[in-house]
C-alpha positions, 0 to 999 in steps of 0.5 A: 717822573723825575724829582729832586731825590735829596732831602733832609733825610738823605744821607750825607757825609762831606770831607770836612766842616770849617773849624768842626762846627757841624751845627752851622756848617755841617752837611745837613744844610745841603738839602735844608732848602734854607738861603742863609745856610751852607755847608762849609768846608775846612781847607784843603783839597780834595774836599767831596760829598757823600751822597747815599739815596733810600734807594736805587735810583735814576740819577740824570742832573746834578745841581749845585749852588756855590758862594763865589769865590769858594766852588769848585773847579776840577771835579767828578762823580763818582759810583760806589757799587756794592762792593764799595768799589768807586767808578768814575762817572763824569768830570765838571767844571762849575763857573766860580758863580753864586747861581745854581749850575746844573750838570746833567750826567752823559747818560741815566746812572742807576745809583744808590751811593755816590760821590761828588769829588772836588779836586781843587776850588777856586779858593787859595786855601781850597775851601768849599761853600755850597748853599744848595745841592739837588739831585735829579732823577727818579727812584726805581 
């Protein structure tokens, strides 16, 4: 049965946290399950998240939730196998929304660790604001 796999104790890692200030903007609020609370890039691109499941899963859907005006447009997913190598998985196109979008993989990826690539933003100075992040599928 599949689930949302990211939780509070998912392990995140970002490219940046706007002025540093992990405590209001850090990675944790990905997965808080909070409205108020986000995490906020510095600018420059690319920014990116690191996701790192407890274990191998079946990923099938991503999800996201940007603020207008500062998501992403060029993006990807990618793989990190074993040998830290990264492997290109898909490219996405999220709308410059405040609705949560979902990105369903072409096909089932068993992953344990990847990377969510965002190439550019629909911000001049490429910050990135995400209020949710989900990722769907089951553990194997």
């Amino acid at each position: 049965m599949s689930g949302c796999l990211t939780n509070k104790d998912s392990g995140l890692r970002v490219s940046s946290v706007l002025r540093r200030a992990i405590k209001e903007f850090g990675p944790k609020h990905l997965v808080d399950e909070k409205e108020d609370t986000c995490w906020n890039s510095d600018q420059g691109s690319p920014q990116w998240i690191e996701v790192n499941l407890d274990s191998l899963s079946n990923i099938e859907e991503i999800q996201i939730r940007f603020q207008g005006g500062f998501a992403g447009k060029d993006c990807c997913l990618q793989m990190t196998d074993e040998n830290n190598a990264n492997h290109h998985i898909m490219d996405f196109y999220p709308e410059d929304v405040n609705s949560l979008q979902s990105f369903k993989l072409p096909k089932v990826a068993s992953l344990k660790k990847f990377k969510i690539i965002f190439n550019n933003s629909t911000d001049f100075f490429g910050r990135i604001t995400i209020y949710e992040l989900k990722v769907l599928g089951a553990p194997i």
